[in-house]
N, C-alpha and C positions, 0 to 999 in steps of 0.2 A: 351309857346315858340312855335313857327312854323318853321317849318322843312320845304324845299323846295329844291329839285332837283334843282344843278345848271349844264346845258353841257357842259361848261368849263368855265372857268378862268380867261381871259385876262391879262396879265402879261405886263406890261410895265416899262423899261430901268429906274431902278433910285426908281423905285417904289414897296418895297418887300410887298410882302403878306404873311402871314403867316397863318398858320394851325394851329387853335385851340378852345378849347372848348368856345363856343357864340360864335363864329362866323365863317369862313370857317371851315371846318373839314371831315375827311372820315369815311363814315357810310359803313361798310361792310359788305355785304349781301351775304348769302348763304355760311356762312362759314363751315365747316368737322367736326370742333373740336372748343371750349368755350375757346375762352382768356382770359389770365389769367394779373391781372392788375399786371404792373410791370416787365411784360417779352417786348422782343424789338421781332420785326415780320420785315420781311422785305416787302420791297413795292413798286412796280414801277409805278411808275408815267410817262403819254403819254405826249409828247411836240410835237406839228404841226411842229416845224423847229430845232428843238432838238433831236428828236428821243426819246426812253424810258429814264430815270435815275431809278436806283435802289438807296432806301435810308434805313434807320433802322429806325423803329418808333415804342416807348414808347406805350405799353397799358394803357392809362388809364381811369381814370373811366368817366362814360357816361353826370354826370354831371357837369354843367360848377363850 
């Protein structure tokens, strides 16, 4: 599997994308403390014409 940095998104009207294992998804780096699979973390996500959302997301585990 290949991992590649994407810098954003492109979201278009009619067309949802989703967030999940094999395919988009959030790799979080430089975390304080080891998450634990099954706890929810919150998370804000930047929007160009949106501004931040805050959302609750599910730990889980790293493979698809």
């Amino acid at each position: 599997m290949l991992f590649r940095s994407v810098g954003r998104i492109t979201l278009t009207p009619g067309s949802p994308v989703e967030l999940k294992p094999g395919g988009y998804h959030l790799m979080l780096m430089g975390l304080v403390r080891p998450l634990v699979r099954g706890e929810t973390i919150s998370v804000t996500l930047s929007f160009e014409n949106a501004g931040p959302v805050s959302v609750e997301v599910p730990v889980a585990d790293n493979a698809p």
